[in-house]
N, CA and C atoms as a LAMMPS dump frame, in Angstrom:
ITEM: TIMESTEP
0
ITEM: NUMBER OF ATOMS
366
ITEM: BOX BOUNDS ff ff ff
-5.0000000000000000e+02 5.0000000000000000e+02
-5.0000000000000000e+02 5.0000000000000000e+02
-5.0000000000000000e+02 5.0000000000000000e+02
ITEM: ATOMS id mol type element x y z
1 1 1 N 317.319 113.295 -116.861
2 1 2 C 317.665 112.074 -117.555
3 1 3 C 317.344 110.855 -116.696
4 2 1 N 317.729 110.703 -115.589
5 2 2 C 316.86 109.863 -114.849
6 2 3 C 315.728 109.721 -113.848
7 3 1 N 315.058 110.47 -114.443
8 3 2 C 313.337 110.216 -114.675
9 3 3 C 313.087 109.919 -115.916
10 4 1 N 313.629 109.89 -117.099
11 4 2 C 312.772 108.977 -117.99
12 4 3 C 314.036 108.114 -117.882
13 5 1 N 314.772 107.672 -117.331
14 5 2 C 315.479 105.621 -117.058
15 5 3 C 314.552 105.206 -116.83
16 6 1 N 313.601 106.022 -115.303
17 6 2 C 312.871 105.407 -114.187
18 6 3 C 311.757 105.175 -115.065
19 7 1 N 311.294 106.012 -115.687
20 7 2 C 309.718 105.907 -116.518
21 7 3 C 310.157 105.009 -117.596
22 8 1 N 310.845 104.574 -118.25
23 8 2 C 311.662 103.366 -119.334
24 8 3 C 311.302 102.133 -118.248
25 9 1 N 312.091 101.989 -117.043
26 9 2 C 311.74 100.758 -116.836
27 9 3 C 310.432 100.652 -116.479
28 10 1 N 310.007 101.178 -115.526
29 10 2 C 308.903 101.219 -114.918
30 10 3 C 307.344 100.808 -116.579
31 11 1 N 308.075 101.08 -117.38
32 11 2 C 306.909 100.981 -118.919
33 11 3 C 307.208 99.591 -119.182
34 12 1 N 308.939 99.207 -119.312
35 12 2 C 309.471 97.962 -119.356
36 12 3 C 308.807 96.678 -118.6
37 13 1 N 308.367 96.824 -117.321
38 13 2 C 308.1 96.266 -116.289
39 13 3 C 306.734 96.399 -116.808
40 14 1 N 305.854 96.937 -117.349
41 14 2 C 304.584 96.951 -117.411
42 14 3 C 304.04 96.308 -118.506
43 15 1 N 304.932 96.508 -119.573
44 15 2 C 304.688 95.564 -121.1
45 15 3 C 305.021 94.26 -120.924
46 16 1 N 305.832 93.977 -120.284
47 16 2 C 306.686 92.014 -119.717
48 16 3 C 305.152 91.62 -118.825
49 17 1 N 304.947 92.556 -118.094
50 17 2 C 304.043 91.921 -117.04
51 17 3 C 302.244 91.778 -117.988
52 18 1 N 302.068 92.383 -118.753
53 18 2 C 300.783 92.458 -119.57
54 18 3 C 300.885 91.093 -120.859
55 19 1 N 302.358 91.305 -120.905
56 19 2 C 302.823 90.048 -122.365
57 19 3 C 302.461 89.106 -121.55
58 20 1 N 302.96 88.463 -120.021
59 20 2 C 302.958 87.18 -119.302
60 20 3 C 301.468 86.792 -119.089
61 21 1 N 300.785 88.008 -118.596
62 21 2 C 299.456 87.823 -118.591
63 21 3 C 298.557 87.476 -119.853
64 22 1 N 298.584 88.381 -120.496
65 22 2 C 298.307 87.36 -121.908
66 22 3 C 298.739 86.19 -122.787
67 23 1 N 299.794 86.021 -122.348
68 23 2 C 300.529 84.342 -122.723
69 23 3 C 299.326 83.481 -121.815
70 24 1 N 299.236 83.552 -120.395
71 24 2 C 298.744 82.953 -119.672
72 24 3 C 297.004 82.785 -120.027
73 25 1 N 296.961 83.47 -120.604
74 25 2 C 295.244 83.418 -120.773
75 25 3 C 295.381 82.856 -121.892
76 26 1 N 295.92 83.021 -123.22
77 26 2 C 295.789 82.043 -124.429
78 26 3 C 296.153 80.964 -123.989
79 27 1 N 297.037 80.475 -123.09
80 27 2 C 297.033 78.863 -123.136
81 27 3 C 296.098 78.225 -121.856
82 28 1 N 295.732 78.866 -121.123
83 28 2 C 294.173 78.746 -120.435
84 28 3 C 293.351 78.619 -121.556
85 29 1 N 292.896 79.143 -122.733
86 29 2 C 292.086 79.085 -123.279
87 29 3 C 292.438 77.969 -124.135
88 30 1 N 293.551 78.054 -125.017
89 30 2 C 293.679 75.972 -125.564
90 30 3 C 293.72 75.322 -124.652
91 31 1 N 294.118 75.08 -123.242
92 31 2 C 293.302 74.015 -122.415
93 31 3 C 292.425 73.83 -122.757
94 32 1 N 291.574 74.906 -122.285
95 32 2 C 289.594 74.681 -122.091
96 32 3 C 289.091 74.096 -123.396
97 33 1 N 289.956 74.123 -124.479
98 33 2 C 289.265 73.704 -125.566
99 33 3 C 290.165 72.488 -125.912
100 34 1 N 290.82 71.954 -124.998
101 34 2 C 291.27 70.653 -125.631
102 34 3 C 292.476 70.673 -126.441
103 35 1 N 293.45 71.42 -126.624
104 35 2 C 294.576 71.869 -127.247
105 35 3 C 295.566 72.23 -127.075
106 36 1 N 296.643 71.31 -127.264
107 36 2 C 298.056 71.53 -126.344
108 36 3 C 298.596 72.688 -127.061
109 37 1 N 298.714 73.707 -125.24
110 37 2 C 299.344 74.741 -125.268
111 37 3 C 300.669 75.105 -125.364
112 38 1 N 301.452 73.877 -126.316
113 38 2 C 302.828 74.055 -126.364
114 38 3 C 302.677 74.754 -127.532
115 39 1 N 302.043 74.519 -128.476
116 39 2 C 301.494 75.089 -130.174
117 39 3 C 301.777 76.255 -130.215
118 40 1 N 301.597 77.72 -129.046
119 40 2 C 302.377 78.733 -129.116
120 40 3 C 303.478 78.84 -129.157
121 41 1 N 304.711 77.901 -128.552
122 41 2 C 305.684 78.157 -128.635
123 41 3 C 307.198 77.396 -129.749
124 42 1 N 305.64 77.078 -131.001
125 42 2 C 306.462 75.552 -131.648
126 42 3 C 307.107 76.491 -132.661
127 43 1 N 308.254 75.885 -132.858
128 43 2 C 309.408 76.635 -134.103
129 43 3 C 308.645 77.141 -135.384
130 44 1 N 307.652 76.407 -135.456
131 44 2 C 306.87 77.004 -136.786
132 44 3 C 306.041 78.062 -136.677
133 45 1 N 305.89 78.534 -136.003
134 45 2 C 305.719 80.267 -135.322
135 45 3 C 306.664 81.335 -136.136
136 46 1 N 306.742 81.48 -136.604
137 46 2 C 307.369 82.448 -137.656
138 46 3 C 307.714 84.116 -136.494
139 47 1 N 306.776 84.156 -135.314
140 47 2 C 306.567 85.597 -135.183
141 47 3 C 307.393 85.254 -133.642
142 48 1 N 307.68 84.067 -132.828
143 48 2 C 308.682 83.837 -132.217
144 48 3 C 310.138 83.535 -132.337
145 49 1 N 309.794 82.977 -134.045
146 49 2 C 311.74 82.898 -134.556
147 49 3 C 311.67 84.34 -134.75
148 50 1 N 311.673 85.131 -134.807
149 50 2 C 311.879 86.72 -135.804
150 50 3 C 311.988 87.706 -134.402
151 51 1 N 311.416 87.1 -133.775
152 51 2 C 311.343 88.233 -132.27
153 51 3 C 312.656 88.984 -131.918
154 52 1 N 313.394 88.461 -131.988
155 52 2 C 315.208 89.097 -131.108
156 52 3 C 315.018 89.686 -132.293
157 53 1 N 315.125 89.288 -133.654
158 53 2 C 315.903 90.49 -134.613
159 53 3 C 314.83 91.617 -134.75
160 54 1 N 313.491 91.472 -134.604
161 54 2 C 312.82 92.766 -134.641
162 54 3 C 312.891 93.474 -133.126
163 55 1 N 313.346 92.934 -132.142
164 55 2 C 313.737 94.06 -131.119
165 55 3 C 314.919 94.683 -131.283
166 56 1 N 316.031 93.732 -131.88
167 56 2 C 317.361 94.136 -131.854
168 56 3 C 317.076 95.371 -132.879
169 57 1 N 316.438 95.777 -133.833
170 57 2 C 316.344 96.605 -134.919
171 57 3 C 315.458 97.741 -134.074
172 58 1 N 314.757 97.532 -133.074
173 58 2 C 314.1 98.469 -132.553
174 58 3 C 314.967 99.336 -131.669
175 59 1 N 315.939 98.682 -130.725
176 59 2 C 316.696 99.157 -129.6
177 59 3 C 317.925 99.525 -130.624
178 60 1 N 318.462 99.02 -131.529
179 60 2 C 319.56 100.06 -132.219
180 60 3 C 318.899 101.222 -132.93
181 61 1 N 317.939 101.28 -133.265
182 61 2 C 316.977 102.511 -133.58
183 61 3 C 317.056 103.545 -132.613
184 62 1 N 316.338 103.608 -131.527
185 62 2 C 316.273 104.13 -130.579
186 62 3 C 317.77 104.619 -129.891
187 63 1 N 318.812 103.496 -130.203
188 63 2 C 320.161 104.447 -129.926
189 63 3 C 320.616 105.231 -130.822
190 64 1 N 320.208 104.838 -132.298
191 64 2 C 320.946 106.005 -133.046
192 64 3 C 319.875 107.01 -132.674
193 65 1 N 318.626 107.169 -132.57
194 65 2 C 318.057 108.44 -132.237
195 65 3 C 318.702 109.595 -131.151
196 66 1 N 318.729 108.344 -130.06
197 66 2 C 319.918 108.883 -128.572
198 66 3 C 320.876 109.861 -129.276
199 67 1 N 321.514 109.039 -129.503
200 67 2 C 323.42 109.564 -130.691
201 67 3 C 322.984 111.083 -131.267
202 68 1 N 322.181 110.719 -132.215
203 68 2 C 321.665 111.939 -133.027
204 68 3 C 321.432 113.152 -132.425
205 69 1 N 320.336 112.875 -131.636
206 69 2 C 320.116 114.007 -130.84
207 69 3 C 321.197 114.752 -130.171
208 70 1 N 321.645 114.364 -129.377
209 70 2 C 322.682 114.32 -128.751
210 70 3 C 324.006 115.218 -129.616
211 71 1 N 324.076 114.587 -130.804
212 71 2 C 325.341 115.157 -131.647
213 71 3 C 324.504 116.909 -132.261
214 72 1 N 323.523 116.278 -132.308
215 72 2 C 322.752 117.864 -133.003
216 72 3 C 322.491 118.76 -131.651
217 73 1 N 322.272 118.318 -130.68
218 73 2 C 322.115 119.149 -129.42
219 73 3 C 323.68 119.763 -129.246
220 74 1 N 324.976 119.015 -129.322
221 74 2 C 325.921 119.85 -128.777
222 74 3 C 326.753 120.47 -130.178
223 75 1 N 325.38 120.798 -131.313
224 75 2 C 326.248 121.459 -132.255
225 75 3 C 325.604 122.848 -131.776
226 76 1 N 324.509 122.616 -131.415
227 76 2 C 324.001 124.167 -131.408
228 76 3 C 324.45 125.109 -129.957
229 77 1 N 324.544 125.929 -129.736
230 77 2 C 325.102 126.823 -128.511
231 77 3 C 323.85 126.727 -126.913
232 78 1 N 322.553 126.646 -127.707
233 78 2 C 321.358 126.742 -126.644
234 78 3 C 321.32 125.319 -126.18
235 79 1 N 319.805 125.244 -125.72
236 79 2 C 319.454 124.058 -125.474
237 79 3 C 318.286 123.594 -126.233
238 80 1 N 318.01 122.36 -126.313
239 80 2 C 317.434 121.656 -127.233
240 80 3 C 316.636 120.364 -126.561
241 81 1 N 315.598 120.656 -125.932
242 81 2 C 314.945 119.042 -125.528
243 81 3 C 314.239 118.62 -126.328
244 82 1 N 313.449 119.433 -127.294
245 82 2 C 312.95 118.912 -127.946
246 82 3 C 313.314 118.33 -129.714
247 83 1 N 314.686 118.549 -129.687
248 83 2 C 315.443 118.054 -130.576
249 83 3 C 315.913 116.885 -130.3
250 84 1 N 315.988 116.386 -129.101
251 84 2 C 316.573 115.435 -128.545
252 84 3 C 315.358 114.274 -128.757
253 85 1 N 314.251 114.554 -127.948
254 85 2 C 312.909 113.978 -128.007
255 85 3 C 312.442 113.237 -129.238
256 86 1 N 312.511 114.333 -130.154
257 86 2 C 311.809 113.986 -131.827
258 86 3 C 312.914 113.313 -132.482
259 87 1 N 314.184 113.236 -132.231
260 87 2 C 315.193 112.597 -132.846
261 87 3 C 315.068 110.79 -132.095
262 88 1 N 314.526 110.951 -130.852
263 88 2 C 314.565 109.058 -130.513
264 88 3 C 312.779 108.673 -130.894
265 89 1 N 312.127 109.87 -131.178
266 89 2 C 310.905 109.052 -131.743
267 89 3 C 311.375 108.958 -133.295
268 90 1 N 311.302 109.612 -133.678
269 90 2 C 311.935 109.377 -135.45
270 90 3 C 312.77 108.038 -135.761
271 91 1 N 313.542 108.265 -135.192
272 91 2 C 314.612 106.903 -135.318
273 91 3 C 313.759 105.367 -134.83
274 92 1 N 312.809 105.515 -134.084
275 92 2 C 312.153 104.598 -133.299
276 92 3 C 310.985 104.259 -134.12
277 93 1 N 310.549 104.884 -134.499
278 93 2 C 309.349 104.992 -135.747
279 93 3 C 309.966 104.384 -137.032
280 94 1 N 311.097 104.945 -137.65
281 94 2 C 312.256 103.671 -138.515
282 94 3 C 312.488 102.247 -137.897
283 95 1 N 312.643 102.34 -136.968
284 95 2 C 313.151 100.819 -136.628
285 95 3 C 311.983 100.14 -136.252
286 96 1 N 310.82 100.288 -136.052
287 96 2 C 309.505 99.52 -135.825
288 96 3 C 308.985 99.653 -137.569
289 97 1 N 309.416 100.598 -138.255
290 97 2 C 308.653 100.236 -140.209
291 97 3 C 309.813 99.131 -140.132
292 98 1 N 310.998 99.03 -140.169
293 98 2 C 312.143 98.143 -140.302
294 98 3 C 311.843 97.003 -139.94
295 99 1 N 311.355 96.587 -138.723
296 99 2 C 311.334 95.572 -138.001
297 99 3 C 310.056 94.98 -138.786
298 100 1 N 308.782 95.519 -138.967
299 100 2 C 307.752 94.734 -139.772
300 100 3 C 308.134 94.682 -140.959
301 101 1 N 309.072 95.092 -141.832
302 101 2 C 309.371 94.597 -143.173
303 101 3 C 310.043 93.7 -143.072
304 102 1 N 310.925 93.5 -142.241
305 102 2 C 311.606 92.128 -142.005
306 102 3 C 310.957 90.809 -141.508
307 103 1 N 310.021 91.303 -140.673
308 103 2 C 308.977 90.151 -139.99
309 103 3 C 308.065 89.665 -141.25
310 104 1 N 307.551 90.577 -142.291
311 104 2 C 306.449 90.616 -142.993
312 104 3 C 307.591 89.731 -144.643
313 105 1 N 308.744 90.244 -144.922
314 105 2 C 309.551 89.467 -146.18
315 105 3 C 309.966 87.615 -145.092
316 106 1 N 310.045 87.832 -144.315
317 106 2 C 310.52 86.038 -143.594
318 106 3 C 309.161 85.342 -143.521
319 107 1 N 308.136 86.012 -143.23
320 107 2 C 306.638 85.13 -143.206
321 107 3 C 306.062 84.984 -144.483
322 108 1 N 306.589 86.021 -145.768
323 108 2 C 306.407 85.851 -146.927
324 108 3 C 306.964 84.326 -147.85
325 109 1 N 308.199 84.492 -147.158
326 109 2 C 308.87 83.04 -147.476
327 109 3 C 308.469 82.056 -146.603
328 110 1 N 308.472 82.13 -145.636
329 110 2 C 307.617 80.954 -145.086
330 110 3 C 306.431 79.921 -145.257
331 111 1 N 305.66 81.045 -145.77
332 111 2 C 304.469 80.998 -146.307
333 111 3 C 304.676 80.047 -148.096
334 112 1 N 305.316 80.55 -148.625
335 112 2 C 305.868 80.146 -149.768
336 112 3 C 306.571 78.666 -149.778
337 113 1 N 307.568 78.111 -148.645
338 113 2 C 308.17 77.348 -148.411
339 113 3 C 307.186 75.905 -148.007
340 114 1 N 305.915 76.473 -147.479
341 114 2 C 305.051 75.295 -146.697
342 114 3 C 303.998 74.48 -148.35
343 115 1 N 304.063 73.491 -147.654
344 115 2 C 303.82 72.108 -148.953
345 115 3 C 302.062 72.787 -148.56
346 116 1 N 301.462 72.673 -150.07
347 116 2 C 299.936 73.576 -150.311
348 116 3 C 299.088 72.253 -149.67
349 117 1 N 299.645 70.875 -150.359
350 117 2 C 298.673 69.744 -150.131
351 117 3 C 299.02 68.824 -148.972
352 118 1 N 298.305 68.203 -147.957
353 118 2 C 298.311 67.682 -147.054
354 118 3 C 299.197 65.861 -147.772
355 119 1 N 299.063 65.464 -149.204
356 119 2 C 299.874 64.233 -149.489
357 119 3 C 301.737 65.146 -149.064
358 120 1 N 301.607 66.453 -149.828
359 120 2 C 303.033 66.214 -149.919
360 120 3 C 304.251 66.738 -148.327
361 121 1 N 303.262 66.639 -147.321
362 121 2 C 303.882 66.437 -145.846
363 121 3 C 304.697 65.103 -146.01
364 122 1 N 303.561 64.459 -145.844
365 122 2 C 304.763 63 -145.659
366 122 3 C 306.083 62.509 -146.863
């Protein structure tokens, strides 16, 4: 069990560090072209407001998988790793379809909410 904590963070630490690096190169690149690189991080980003609740739906996923397994592992008398295994990908595989239906119905309205013609901004 802790060798995959260690391999969790150690993946953790590797996706943060690849996200920073690619943040850093898209707004290197609106520099070079003349374009303030705050524009990634402006409220009208639909896919930065939505972020916490599609992780939060991912990481309670992944615990009920934990739970599950876990409750089905100490029903049976043997042992079970791979009941354990397929129960936090399953659950994890739900909460990432979950998380893009939620991302995909809020950008639907968003999308819907924004004025079609450039008069009716002002």
């Amino acid at each position: 069990m802790e060798a995959a904590f260690v391999l969790g963070v150690i993946f953790a630490f590797i996706v943060i560090l690849v996200g920073v690096s690619a943040r850093k190169k898209e707004r290197m690149f609106l520099l070079s072209q003349g374009k303030d690189p705050n524009i990634v991080d402006s409220k009208n980003n639909i896919f930065s407001a939505i972020n916490y609740l599609k992780w939060g739906i991912i990481i309670i996923s992944v615990g009920l998988g934990m739970l599950t397994g876990t409750f089905i592992g100490s029903l049976k008398a043997g042992r079970y790793d791979g009941l354990y295994i397929a129960c936090l990908l399953i659950f994890s595989g739900f909460g990432i379809v979950a998380s893009y239906l939620v991302s995909r119905r809020v950008s639907d309205k968003q999308s819907k909410n924004e004025p079609k013609n450039p008069e009716e901004i002002e």
